[in-house]
MARBA-3410 file (N, C-alpha, C, O; in Angstrom, 1 decimal):
183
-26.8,-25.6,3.5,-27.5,-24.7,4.4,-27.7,-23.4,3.7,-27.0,-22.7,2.9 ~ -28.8,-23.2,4.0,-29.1,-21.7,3.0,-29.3,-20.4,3.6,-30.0,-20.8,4.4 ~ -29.2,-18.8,3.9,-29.0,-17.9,4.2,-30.5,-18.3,5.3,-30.3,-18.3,6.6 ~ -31.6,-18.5,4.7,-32.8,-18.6,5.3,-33.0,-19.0,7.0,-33.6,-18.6,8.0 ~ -32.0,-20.3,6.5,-32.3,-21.1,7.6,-31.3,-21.0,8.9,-31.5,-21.6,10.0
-30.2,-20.1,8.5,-29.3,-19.6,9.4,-29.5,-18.7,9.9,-29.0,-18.5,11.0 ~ -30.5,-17.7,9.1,-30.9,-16.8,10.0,-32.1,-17.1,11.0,-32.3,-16.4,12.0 ~ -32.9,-18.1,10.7,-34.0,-18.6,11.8,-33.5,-19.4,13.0,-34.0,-19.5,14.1 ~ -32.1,-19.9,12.5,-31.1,-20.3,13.6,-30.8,-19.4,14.6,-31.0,-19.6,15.8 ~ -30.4,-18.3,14.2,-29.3,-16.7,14.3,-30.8,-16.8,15.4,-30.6,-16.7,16.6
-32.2,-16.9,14.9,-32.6,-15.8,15.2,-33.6,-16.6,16.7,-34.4,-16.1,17.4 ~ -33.0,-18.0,16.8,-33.9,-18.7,17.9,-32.2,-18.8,18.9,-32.2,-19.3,20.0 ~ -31.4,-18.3,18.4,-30.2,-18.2,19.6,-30.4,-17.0,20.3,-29.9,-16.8,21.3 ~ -31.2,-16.3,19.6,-31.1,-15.0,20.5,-30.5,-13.8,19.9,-30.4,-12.7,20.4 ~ -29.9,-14.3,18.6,-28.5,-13.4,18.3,-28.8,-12.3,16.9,-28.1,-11.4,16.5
-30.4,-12.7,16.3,-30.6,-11.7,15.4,-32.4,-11.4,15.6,-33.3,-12.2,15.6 ~ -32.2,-10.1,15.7,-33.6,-9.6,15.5,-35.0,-10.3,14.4,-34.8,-11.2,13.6 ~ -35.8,-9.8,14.6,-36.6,-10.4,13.7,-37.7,-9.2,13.3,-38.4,-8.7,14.1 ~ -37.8,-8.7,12.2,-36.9,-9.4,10.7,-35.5,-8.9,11.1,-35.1,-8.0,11.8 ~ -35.1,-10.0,10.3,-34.0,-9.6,10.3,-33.3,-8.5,9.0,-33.6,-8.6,7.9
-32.4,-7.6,9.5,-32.5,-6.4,8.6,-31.0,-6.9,7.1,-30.3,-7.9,7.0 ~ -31.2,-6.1,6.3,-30.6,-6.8,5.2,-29.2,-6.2,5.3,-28.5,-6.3,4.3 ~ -28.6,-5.5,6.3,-27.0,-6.1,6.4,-27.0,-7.3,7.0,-26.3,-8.2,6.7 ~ -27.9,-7.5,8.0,-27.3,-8.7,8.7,-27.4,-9.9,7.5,-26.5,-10.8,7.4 ~ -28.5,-9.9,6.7,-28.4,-10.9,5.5,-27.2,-11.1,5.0,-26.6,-12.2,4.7
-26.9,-9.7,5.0,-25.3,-10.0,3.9,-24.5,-10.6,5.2,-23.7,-11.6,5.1 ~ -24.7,-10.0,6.4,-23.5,-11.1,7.1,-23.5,-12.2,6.8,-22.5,-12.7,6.3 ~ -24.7,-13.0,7.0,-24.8,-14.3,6.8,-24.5,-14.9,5.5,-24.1,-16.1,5.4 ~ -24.6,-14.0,4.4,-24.2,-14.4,3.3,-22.5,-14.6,3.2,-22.1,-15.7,2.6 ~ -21.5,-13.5,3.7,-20.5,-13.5,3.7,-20.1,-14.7,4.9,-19.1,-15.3,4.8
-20.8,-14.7,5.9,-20.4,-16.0,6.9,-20.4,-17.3,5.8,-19.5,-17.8,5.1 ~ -21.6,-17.7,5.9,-21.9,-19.0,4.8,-20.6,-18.5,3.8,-19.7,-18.4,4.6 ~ -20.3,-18.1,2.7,-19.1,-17.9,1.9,-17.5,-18.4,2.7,-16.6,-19.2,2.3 ~ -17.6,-17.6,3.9,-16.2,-18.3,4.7,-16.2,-19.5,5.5,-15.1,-20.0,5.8 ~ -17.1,-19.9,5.9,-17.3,-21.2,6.7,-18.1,-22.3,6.5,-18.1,-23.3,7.3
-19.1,-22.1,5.0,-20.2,-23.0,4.4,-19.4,-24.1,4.7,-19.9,-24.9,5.5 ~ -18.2,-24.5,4.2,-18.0,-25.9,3.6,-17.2,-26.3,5.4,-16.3,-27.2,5.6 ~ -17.5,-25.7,6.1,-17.1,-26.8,7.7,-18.2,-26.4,8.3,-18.1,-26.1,9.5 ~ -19.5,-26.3,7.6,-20.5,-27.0,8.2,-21.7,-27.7,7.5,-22.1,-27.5,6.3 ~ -22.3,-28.6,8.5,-22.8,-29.9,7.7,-24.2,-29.7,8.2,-25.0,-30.4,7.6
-24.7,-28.9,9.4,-26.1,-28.3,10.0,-25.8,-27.2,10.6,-24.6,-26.7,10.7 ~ -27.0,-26.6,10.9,-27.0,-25.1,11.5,-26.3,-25.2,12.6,-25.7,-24.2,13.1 ~ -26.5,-26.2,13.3,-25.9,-26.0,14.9,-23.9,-25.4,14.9,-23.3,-24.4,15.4 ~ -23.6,-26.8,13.9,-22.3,-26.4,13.3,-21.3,-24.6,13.3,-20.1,-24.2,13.4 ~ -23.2,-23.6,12.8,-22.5,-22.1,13.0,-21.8,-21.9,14.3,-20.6,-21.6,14.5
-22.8,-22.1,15.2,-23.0,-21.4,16.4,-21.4,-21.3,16.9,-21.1,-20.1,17.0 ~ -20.2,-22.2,17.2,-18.9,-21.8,17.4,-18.4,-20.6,16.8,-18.2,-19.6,17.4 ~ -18.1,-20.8,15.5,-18.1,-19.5,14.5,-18.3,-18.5,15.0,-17.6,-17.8,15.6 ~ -19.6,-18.4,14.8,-21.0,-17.0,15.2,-19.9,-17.0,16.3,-18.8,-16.6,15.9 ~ -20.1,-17.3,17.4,-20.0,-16.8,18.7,-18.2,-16.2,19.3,-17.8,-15.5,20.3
-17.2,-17.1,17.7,-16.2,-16.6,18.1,-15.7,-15.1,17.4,-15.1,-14.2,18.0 ~ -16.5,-15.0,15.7,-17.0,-13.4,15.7,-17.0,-12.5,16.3,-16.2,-11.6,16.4 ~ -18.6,-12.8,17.1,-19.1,-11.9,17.8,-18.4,-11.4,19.6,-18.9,-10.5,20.3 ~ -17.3,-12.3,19.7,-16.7,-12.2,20.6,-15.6,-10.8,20.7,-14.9,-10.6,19.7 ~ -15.5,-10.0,21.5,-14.3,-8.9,21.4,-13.2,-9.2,21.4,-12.4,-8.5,20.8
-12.7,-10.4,22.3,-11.4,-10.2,22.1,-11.4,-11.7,21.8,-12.4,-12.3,21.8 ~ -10.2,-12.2,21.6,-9.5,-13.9,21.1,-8.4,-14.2,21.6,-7.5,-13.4,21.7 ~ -8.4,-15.4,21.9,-7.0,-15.7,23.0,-6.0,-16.0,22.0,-6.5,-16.7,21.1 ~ -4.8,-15.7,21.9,-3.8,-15.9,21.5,-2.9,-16.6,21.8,-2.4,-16.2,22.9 ~ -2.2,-17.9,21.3,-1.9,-18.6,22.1,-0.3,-17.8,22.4,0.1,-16.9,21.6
0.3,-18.3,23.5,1.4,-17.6,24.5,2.9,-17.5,23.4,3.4,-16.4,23.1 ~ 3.3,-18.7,23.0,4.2,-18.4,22.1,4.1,-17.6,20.7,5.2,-17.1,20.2 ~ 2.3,-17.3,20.1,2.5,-16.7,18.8,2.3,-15.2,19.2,2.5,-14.2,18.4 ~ 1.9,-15.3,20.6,1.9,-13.4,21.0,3.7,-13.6,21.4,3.8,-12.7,22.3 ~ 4.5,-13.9,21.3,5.8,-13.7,21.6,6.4,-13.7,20.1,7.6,-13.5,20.1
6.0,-13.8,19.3,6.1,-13.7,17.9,5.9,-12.4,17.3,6.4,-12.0,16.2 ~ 4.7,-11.6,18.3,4.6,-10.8,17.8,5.1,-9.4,18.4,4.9,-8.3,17.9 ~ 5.7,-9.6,19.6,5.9,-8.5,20.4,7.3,-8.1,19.7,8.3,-8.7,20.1 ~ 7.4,-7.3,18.7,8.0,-6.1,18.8,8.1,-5.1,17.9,8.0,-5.7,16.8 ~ 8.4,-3.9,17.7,8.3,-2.6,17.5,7.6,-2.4,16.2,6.9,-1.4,16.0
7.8,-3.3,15.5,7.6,-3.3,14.1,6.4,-3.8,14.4,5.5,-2.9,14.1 ~ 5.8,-5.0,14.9,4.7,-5.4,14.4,3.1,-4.5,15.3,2.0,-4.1,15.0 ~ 4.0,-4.4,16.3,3.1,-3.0,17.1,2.7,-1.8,15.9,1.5,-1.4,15.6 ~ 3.7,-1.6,15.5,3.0,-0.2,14.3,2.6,-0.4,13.4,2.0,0.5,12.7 ~ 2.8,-1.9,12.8,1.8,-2.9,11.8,0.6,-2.5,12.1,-0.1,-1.8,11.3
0.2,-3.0,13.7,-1.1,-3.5,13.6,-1.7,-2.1,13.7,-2.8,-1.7,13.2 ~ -0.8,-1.2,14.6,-1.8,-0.1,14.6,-2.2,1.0,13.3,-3.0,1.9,13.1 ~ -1.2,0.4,12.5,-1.9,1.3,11.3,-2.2,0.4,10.3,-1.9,0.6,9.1 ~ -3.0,-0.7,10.8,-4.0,-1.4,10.3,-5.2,-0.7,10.5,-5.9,0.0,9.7 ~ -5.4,-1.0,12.2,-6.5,0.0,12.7,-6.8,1.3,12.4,-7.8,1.8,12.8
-6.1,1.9,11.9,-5.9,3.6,11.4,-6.7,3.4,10.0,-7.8,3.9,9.8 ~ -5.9,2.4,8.9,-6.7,2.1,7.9,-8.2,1.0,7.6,-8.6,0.7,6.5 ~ -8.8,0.5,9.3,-9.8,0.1,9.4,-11.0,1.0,9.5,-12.2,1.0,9.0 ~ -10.3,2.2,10.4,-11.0,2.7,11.1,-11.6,3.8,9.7,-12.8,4.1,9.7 ~ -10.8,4.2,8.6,-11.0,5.1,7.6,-11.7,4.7,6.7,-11.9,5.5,5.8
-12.3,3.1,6.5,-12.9,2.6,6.2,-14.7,2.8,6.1,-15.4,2.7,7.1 ~ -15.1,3.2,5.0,-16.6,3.4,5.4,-17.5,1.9,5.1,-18.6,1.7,5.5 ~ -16.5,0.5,4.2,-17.2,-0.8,4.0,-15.8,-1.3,3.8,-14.9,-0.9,3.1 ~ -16.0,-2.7,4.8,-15.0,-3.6,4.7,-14.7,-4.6,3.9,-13.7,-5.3,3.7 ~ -16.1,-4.5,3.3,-16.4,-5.2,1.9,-15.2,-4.7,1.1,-14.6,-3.6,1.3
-15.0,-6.1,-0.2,-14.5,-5.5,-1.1,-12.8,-5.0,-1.3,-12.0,-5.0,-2.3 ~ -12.4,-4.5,0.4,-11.0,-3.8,0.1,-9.8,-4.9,-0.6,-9.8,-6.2,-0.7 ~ -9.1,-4.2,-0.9,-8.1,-4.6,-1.8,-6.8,-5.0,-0.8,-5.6,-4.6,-0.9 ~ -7.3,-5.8,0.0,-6.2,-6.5,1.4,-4.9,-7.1,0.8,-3.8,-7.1,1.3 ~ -5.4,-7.8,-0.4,-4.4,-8.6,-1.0,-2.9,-7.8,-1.4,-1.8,-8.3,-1.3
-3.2,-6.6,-1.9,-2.3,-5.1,-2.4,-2.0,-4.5,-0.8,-0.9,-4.3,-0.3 ~ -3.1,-4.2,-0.1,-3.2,-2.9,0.8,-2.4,-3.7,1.7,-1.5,-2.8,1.8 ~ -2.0,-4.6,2.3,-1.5,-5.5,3.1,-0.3,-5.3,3.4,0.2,-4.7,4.4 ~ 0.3,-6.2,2.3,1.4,-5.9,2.3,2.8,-4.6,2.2,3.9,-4.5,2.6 ~ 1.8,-3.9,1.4,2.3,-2.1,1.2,2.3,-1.6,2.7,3.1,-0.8,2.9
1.7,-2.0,3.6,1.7,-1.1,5.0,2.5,-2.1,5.6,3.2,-1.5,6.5 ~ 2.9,-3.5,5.6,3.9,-4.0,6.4,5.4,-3.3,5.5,6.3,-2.9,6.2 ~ 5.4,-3.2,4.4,6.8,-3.1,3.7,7.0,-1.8,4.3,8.1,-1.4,4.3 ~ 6.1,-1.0,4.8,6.8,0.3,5.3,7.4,0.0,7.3,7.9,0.9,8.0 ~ 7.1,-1.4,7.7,7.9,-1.4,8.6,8.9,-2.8,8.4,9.3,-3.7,9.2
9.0,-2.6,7.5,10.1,-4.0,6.9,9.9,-5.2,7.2,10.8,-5.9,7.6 ~ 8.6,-5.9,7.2,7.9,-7.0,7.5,7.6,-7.3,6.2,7.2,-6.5,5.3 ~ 7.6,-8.6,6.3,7.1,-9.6,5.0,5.9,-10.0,4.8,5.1,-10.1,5.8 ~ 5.5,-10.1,3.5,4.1,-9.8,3.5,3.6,-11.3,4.4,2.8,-11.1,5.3 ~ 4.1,-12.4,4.1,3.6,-13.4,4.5,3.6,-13.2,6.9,2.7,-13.2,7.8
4.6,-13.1,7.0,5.0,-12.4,8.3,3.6,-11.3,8.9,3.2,-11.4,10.1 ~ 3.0,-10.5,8.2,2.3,-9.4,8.1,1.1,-9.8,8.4,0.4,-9.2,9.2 ~ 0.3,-11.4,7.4,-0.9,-11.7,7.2,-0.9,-12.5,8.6,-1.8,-12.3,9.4 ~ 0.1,-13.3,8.9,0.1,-13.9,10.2,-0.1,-13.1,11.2,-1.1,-13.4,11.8 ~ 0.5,-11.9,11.6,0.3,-11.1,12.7,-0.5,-10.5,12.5,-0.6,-9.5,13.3
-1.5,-10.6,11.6,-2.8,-9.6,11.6,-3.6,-10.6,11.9,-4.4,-10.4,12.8 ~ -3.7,-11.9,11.1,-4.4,-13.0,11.7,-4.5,-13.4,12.8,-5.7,-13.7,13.0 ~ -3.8,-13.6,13.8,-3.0,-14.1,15.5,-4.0,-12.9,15.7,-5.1,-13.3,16.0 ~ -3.8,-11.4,15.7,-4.8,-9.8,16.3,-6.2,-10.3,16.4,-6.9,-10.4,17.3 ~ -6.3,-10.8,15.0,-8.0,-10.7,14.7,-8.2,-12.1,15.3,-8.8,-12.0,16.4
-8.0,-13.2,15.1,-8.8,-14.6,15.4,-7.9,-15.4,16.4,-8.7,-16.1,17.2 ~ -6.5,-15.6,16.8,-5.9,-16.3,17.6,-5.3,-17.5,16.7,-4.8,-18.3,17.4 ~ -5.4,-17.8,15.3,-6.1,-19.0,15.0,-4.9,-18.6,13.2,-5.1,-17.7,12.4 ~ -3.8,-19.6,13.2,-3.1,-19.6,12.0,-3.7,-20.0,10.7,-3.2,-19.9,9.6 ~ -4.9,-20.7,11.0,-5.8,-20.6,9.5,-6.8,-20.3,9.7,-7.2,-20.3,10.9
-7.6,-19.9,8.6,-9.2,-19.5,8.4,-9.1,-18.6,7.1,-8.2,-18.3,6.3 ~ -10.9,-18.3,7.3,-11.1,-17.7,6.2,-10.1,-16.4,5.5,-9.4,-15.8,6.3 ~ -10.0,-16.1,4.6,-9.5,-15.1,3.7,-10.0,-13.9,4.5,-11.2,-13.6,4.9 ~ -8.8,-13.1,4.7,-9.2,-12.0,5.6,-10.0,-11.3,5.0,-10.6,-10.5,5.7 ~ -10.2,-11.2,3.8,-11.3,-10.3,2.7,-12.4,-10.6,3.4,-13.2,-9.7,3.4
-12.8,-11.8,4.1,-14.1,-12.2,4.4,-14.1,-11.9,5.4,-15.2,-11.4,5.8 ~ -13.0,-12.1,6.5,-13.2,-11.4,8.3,-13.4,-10.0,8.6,-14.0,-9.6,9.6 ~ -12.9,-9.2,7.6,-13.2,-8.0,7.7,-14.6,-7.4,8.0,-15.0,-6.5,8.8 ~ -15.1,-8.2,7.1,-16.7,-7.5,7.2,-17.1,-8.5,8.2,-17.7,-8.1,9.2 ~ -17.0,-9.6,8.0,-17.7,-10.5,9.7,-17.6,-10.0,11.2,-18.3,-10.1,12.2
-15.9,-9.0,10.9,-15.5,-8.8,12.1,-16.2,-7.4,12.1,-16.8,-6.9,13.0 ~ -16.1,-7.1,11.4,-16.6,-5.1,11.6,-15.5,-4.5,12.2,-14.5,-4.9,12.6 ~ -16.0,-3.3,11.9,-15.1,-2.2,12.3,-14.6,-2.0,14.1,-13.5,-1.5,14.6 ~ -15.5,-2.6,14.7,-15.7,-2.6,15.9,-14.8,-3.4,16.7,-14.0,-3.2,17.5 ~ -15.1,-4.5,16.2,-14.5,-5.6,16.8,-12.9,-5.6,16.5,-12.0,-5.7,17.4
-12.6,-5.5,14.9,-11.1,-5.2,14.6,-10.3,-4.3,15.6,-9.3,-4.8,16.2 ~ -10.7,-3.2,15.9,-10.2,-1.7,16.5,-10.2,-2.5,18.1,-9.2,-2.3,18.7 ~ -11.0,-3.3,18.6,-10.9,-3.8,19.6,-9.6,-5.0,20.0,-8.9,-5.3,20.9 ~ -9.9,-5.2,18.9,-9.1,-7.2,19.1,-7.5,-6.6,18.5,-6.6,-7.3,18.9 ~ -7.2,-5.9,18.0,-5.9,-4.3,17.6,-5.6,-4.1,18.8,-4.5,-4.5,19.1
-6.4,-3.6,19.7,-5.9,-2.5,20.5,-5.7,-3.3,22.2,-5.0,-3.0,23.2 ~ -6.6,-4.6,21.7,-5.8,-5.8,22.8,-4.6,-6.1,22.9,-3.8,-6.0,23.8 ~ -4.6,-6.9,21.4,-2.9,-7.0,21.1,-1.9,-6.1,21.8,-1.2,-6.4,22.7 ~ -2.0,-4.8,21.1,-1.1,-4.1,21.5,-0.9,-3.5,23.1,0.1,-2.9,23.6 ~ -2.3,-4.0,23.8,-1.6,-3.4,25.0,-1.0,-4.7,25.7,-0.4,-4.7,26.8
-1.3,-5.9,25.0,-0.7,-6.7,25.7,0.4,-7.1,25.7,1.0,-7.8,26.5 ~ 1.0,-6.1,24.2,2.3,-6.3,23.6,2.8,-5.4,24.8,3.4,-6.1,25.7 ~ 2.7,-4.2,24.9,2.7,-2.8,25.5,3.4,-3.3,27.3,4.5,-3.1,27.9 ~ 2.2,-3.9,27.5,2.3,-3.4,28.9,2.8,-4.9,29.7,2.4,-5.9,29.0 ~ 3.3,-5.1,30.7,4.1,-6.5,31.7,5.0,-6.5,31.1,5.1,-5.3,30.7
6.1,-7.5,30.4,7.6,-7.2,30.3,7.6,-6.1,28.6,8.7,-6.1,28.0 ~ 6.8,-5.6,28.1,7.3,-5.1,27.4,7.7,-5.3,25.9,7.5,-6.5,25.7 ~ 7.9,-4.9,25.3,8.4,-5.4,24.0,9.6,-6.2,23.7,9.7,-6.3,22.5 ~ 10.5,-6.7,24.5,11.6,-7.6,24.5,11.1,-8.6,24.9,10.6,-8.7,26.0 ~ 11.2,-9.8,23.7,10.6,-11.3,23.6,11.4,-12.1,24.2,12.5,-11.8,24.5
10.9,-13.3,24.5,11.9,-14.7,25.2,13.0,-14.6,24.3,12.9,-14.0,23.3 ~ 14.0,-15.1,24.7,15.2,-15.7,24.1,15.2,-16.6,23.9,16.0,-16.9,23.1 ~ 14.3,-17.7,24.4,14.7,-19.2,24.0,13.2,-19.7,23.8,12.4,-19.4,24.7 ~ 13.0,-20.3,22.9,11.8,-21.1,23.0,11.6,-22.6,23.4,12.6,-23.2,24.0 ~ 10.5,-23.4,23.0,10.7,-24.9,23.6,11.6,-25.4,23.0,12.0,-25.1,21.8
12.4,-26.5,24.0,13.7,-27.5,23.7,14.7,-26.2,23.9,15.8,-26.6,23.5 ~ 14.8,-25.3,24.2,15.7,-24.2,24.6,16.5,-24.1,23.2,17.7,-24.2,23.1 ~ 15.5,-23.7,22.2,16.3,-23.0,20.7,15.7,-21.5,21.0,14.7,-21.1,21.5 ~ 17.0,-21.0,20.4,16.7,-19.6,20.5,15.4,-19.3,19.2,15.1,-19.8,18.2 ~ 14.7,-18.0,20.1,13.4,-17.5,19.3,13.3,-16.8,19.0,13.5,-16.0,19.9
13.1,-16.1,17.8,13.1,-15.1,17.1,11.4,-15.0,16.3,10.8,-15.7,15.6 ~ 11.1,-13.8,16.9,9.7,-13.2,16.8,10.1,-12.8,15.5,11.1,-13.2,15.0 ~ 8.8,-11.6,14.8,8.4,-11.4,13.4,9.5,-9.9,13.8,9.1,-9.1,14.6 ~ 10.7,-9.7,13.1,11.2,-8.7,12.6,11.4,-8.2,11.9,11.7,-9.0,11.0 ~ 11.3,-6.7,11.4,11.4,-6.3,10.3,12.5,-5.6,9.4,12.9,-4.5,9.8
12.8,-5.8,8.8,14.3,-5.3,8.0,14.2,-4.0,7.1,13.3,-3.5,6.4 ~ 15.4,-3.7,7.5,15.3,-1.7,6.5,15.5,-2.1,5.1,16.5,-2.7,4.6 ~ 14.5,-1.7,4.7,13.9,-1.6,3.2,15.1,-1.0,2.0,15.3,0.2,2.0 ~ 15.5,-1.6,1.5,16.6,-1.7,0.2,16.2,-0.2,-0.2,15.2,0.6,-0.1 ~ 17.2,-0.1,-0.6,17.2,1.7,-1.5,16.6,1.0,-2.5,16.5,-0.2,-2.5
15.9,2.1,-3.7,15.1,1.5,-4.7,16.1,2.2,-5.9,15.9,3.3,-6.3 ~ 17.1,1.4,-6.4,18.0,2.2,-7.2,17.4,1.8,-8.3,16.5,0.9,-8.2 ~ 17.6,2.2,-9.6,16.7,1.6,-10.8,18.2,0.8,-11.0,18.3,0.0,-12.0
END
């Protein structure tokens, strides 16, 4: 599938202007980049496209109990602090920047990429967040952030189940105080 014909798709769904202007090109370019190879025709975008362009993303019930507490709350929001200071989503250095802002609330990097991923898509795999960034925009991130957290926020609160299915105890994403850095 080539940039061309996705956008004549994009653009008989209703969903891109005509002409179409050359960021939106580059969306499509960076879309095709994260989802080319799980799709086989144009129609194939349209789930994608549509869960993008969506504001918020359902989360399933146990991985938002994963994420409710204190730590991962100030994760995500000083994600959004560092989305929001962003002039291009292109490009950032997520792989470095990432992890450096979870280690200041004692979260693991791998722990960190998950609860940012669950924020933005609902969804434990997908594309390389280097590529959702700019798919998602600034807009949508600061939104699908600021869901999370009030859903973290508000009905019981930040104190997670105790027991998960088969009644084992559950332990959400916590974070641990950061080692003195002795040489």
């Amino acid at each position: 599938m080539t940039r061309d014909e996705l956008a004549a798709t994009m653009q008989r769904w209703g969903l891109l202007e005509m002409p179409a202007p050359e960021a939106a090109l580059r969306w499509i370019d960076t879309f095709l980049e994260a989802y080319g190879e799980h799709l086989s025709s144009v129609d194939d975008a349209r789930p994608f496209v549509a869960e993008l362009r969506a504001e918020a993303c359902l989360i399933p019930a146990l991985e938002l109990e994963r994420l409710r507490t204190r730590e991962v709350l100030f994760f995500l929001d000083t994600i959004g602090q560092y989305v929001d200071n962003q002039a291009e989503l292109r490009g950032l250095p997520l792989e470095h920047d990432i992890p450096e802002m979870a280690r200041e609330f004692g979260i693991a990097p791998d722990d960190a990429r998950h609860a940012l991923r669950m924020a933005l898509t609902g969804q434990k795999d997908g594309p390389p967040l280097e590529l959702l960034f700019p798919l998602l925009g600034h807009d949508r991130i600061l939104i699908r952030i600021g869901a999370v957290n009030s859903m973290l926020l508000h009905g019981r609160g930040l104190e997670p189940i105790r027991f998960g299915p088969g009644g084992k105890p559950f332990e959400p994403i916590r974070g641990t105080k950061p080692e003195d850095d002795k040489p």
